[in-house]
C-alpha positions as CSV (number, residue, x, y, z in Angstrom):
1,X,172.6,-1.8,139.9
2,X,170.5,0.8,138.6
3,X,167.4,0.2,135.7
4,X,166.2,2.3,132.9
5,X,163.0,1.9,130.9
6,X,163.8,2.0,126.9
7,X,161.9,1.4,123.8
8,X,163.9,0.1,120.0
9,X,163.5,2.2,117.3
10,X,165.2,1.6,114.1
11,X,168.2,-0.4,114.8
12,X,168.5,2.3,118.3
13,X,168.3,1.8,122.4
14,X,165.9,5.2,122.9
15,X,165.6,5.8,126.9
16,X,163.2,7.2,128.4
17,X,163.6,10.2,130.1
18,X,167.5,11.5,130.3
19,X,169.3,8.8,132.7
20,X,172.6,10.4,133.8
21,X,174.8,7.0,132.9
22,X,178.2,7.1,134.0
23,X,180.6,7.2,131.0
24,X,182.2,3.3,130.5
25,X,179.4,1.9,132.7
26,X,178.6,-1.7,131.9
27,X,175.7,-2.3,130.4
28,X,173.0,-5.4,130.8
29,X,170.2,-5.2,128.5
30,X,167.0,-7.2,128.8
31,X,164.7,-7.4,126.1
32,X,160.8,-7.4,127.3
33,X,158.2,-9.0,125.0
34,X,156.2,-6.1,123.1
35,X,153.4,-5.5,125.3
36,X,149.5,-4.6,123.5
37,X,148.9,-1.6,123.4
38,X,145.1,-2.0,124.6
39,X,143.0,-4.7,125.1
40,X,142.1,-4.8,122.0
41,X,145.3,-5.5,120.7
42,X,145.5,-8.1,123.3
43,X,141.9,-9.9,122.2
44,X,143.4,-9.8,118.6
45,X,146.5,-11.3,119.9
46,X,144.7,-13.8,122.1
47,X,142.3,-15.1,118.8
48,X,145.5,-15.4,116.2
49,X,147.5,-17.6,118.8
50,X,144.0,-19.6,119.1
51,X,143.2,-19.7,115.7
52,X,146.5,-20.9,115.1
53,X,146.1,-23.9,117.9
54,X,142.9,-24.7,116.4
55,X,144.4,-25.1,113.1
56,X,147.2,-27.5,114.7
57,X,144.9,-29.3,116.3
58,X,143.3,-33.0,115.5
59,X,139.5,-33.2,114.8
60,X,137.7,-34.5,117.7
61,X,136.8,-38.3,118.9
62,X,133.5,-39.8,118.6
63,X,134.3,-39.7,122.2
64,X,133.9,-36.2,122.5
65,X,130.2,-36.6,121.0
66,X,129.5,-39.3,123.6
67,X,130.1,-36.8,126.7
68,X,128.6,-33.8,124.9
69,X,125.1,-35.9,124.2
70,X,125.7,-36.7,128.3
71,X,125.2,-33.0,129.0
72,X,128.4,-33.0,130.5
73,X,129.7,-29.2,131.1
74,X,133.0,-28.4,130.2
75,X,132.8,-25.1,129.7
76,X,134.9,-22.6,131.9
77,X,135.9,-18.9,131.7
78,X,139.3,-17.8,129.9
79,X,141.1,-14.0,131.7
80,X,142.8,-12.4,128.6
């Protein structure tokens, strides 16, 4: 089994590069999710699927205000 890299372009499998495929060779395609193209794109990304959560997302307990006035640290770092 052999891959190719290949992008979609207008209804079209474009590979990349020139592949010598056999003629009548069975194909398996995979589609790969559209990756960012910096990371800016990926911050941007990152925020709308937040923004979206947050708007999903029930407004906090009075419980929540409790362990906040405790000085309790929940913070913690987020890798994008």
């Amino acid at each position: 089994m052999q891959a190719y890299r290949a992008y979609y372009e207008n209804g079209r499998i474009i590979p990349l590069g020139n592949p010598a495929i056999p003629e009548g060779s069975e194909i398996i395609l995979t589609v790969l999710e559209p990756q960012a193209k910096n990371r800016a794109e990926q911050q941007r990304k990152a925020f709308i699927k937040f923004m979206a959560a947050m708007a999903n997302t029930p407004p906090l307990t009075d419980e929540f205000d409790e362990i906040i006035n405790q000085r309790v640290n929940i913070r913690r770092e987020v890798e994008l």
